[in-house]
N, C-alpha and C positions, 0 to 999 in steps of 0.2 A: 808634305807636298803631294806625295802619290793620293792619300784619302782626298787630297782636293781635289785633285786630276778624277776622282771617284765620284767626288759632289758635283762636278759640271756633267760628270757624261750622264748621270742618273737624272740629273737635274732634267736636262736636253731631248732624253729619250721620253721622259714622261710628260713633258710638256707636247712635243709629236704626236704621242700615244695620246693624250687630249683633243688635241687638232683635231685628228684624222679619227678619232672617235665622233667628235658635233657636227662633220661633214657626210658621214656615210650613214645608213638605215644599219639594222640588225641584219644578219646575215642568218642563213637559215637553221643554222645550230643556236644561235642566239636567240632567235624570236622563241627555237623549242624551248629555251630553259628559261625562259622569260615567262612565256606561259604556264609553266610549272610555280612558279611565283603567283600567277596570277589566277591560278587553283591548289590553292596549301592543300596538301596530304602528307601522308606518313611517309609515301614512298613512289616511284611512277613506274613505267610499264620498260622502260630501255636504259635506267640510271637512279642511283639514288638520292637520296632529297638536298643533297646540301646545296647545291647549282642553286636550287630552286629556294630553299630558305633563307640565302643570305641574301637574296632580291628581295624579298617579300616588301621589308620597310619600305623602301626607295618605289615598287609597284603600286602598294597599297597607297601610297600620297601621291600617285599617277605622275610620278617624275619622266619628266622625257628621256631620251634615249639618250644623249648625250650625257646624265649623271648613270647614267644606268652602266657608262664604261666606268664609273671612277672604282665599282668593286672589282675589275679584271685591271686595273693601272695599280691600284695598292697593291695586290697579291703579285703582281712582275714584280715592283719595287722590293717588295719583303722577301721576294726569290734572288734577284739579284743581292741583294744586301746580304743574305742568308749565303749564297756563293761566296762571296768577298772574305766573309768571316770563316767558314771552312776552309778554304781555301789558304788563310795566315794559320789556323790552326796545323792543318796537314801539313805546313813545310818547315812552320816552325821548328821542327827537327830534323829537317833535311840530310840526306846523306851526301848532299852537294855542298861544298864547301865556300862557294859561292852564291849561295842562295839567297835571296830578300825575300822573304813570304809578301811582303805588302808589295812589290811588283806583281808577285804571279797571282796574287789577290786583282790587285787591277787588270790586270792578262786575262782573267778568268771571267770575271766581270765584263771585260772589252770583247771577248772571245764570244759568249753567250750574247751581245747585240746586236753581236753580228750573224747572226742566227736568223736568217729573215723570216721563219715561220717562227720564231718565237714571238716577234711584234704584235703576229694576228692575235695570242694566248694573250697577249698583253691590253689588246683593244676590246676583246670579246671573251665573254666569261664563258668558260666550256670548262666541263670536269675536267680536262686535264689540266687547267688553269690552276684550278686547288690543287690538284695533287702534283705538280710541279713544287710549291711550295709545302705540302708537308713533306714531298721528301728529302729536299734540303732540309730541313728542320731534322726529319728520322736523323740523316747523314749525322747530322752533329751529336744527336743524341746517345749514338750507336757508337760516336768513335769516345765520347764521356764513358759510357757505358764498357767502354772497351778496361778501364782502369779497375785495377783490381781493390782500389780505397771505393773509389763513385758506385762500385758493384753492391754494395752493403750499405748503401743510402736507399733512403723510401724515396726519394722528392725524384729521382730521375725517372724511376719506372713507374710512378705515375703519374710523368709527365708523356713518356712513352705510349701508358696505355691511350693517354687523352686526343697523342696525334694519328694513332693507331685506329683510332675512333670514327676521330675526324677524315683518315683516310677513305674508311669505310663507308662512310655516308658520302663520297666524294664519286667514287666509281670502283665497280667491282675488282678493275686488276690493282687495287690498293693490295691485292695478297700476294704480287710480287715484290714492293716493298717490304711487306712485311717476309715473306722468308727468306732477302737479304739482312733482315735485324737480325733474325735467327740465325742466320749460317754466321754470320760476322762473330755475333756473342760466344756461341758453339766453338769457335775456332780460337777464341783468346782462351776463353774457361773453360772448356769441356763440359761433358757432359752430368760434372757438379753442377752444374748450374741449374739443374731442373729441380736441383732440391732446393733452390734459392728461394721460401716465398714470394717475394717481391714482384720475381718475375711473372707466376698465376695471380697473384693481382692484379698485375700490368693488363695479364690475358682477361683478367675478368670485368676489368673497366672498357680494356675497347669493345666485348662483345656484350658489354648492358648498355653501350653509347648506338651498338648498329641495330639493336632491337625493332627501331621504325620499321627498320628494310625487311627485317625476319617478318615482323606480324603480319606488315601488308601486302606484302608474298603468301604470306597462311591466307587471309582471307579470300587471295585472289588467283587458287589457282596455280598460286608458285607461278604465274608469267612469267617474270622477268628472267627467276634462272632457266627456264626452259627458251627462252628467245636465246640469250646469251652464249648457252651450249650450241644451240643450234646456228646461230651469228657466227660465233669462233670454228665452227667446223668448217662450211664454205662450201665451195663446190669440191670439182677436180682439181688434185694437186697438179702442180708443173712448175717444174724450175724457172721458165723464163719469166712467171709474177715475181716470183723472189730477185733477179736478178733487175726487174724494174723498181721493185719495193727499195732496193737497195742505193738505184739511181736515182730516182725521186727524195730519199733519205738524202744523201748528200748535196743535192740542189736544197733544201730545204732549211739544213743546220751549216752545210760548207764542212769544205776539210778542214779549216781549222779545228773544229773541236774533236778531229781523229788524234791531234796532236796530242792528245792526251795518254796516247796509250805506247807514246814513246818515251824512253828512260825509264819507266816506272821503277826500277831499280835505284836509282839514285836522289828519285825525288821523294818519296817517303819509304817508312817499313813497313816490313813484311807483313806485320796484323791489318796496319791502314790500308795497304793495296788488296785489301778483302774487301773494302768500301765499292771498287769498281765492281760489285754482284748489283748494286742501286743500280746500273747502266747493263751489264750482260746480260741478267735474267729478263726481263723486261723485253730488249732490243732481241734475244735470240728468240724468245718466243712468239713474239709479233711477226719477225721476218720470218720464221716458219708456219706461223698462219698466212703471210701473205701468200703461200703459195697456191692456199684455198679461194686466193682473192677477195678475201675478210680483213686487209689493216688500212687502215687513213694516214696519213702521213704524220697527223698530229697528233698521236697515240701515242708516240715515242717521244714526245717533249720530256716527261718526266727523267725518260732514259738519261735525256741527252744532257740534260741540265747536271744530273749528276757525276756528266764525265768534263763538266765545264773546270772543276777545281783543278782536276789531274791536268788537263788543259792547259790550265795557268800557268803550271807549274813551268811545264816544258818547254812552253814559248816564252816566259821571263828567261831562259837559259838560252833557248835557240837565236835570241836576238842581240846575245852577248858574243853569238859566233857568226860563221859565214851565212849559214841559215837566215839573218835576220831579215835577207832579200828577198828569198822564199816568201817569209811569212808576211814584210809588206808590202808584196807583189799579191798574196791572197786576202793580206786587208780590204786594200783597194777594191775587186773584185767583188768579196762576198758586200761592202758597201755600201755599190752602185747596186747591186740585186736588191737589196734593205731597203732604199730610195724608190727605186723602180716598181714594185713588188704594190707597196700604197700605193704609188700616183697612178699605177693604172687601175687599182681599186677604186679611187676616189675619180677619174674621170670618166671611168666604164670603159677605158681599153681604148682612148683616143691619144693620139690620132693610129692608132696602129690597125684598129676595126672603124668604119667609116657607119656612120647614121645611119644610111639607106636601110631598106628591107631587106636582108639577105635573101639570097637566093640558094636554088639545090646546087650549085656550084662556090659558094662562097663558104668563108672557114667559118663556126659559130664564137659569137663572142662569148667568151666565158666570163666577162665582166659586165657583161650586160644584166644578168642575173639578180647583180647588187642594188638595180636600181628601180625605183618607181614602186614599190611596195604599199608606202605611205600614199602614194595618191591613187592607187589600184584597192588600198581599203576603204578608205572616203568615199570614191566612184561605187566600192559594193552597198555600202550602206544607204546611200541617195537612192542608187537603183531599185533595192531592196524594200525601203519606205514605199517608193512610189510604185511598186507592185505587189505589196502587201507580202513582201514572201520575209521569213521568219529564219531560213537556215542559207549556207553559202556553203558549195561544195565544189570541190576540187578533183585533179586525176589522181596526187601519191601526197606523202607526208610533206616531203619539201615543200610544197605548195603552200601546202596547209598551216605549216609554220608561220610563214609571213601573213597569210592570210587572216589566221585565226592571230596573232600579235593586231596587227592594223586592221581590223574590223572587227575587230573585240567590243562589245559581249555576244557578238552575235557568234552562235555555235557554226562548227564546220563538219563539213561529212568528207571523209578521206573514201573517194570512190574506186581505191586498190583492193582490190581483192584480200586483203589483208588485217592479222587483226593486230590495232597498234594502241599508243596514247589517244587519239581521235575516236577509236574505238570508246575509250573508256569516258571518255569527255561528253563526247555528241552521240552516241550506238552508231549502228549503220543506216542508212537512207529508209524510211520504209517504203514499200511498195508504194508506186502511185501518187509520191507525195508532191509538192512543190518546191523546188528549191532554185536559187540563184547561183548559176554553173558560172565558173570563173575560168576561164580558159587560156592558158597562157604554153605561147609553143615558137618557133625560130619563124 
């Protein structure tokens, strides 16, 4: 009964996630990695290729934007489902005496949908989209791994190196995952472990799978690690970004999924609650670059998904006690945000921002953004034909994104001061040239 109560809610959220995917344009992280599809290379200038490889098929047969959500709607699906399965695994030896793993399976599952920034990962394919799912998948691997018979198998550690891989083509903090692999393994087996072949297999298959990213860094400069150092430092530290990074966090995921890191005594042992490093490392180092003012909110999706099982666990118990008000007093809640959250994505923030022109006294819509992209690149191309001009250029990269997605093949010039992706695609403006300026402002 409960896997049923699993097959509607999965069923329900990805039919939505369809919806509200054939209703709304690319959104400005999406049009970037769409573009990367839409120029195969080894590797790009702010992320590594896999964003951009698993598009390529579905670009290249110039599929619209609405199939182009079905690769960010499977990788939810296989995250969630990947949750469900952790999650009976982990309590299946509960030191609660009343425990159902297939409730806190479903708890963990329900808990993570109600996550309303996870929906976006789920509509729009962003690197954290993949590495949300490999690290549910690590999680499982890691706690296999944990066994001291699975330890002296080939087939797990080079299944490990493979996700380990695919992390890495995913996006560069794949290497906080990985040294929750390593601390977890380290902590069952010690430090025998390094005499284990299997495991420098493991190591030698993920780094002959990230080789793309290595070469095309050689050729070019090392970009990317030199952005990325310099991206992750930020400006001036201060506590009160931390203290907003942390408030933005919880509007984002909800406290349910804090619930996780109640009982943890009782809901599994001691080696598996070394699993929660998939969720600390990750989350403490991000909120302490936020204080640089370098993190995104949705950076920490990976985090968070991996404290959805511990999650589960606690709310299938809390709602067997007085607690259960509590937590469907914050159902309800985090719910109406999940609802709310699309619909004003998908109407542009009506009726709460009104049509007119804003003025220097009026608040800016921040859903206005979303909209008109597709008929803002049609309008450059017509113009474009009938004044003979050749290139489209823009103030910063946002821009450029949608621009260069919806007015594609025509190149873009990113006219920030800066050297990015655009750089590498179009060069910069030359002197004197002609271009068709796209200006877009409140």
């Amino acid at each position: 009964m409960k896997f049923g109560n699993l097959r509607w809610l999965l069923t329900v959220v990805v039919v939505l996630h369809g919806l509200l995917g054939a209703a709304m344009g690319l959104s400005v992280d999406e049009a970037h990695y769409a573009l990367y599809a839409a120029h195969p290379a080894l590797s790009y200038f702010d992320h590594p290729p896999l964003v951009g490889w698993v598009q390529w098929p579905l670009v290249a047969l110039h599929m619209p934007d609405a199939m182009l959500r079905v690769v960010p709607g499977l990788l939810w699906l296989a995250t969630a489902l990947g949750v469900y399965g952790l999650t009976v695994r982990l309590h299946a030896k509960s030191m609660a005496p009343s425990a159902d793993p297939q409730a806190a399976g479903l708890w963990a599952v329900l808990v993570w949908t109600l996550a309303p920034l996870a929906h976006i990962l789920g509509i729009g394919l962003l690197p954290d989209t993949l590495l949300m799912a490999w690290t549910v998948a690590l999680m499982h691997l890691t706690l296999t791994l944990m066994d001291p018979v699975q330890v002296r198998r080939r087939a797990p550690w080079l299944q490990l190196g493979l996700l380990l891989g695919l992390a890495g083509l995913s996006k560069y903090t794949a290497v906080l995952p990985a040294a929750a692999v390593a601390a977890c393994l380290l902590r069952v087996h010690g430090f025998r472990l390094l005499g284990n072949p299997r495991l420098w297999m493991a190591a030698a298959l993920a780094l002959l799978m990230i080789t793309p990213v290595i070469f095309w860094n050689a050729q070019n400069q090392w970009v990317s690690f030199t952005y990325q150092s310099q991206h992750g430092a930020g400006g001036t530290w201060h506590i009160q970004h931390v203290l907003q990074f942390l408030l933005v966090q919880l509007l984002a995921y909800g406290p349910l999924l804090l619930w996780g890191l109640v009982g943890l005594g009782q809901q599994v042992g001691a080696p598996q609650r070394w699993l929660l490093l998939f969720f600390a490392l990750p989350f403490a180092l991000l909120g302490y670059l936020s204080g640089g003012g370098t993190s995104l909110p949705h950076w920490t999706a990976p985090a968070w998904v991996a404290l959805a099982p511990f999650a589960g666990g606690a709310l299938a118990e809390a709602v067997r006690t007085r607690a259960r008000y509590a937590v469907l007093a914050l159902v309800a809640v985090q719910a109406i945000l999940c609802v709310a959250l699309p619909a004003l994505m998908v109407t542009g923030g009506v009726p709460f921002w009104t049509a007119k022109a804003p003025t220097s006294a009026s608040t800016p819509n921040p859903f206005a953004d979303l909209h008109g992209w597709e008929q803002a690149g049609a309008r450059a191309r017509v113009l474009a034909v009938q004044q003979n001009l050749h290139t489209v250029s823009v103030q910063n990269w946002t821009l450029a994104s949608r621009l260069g997605w919806y007015a594609r093949p025509m190149p873009v010039h990113d006219l920030e001061a800066r050297f990015d992706q655009f750089t590498l695609w179009a060069g910069d403006l030359p002197e004197g040239a002609n271009t068709l300026l796209v200006d877009w402002s409140e």
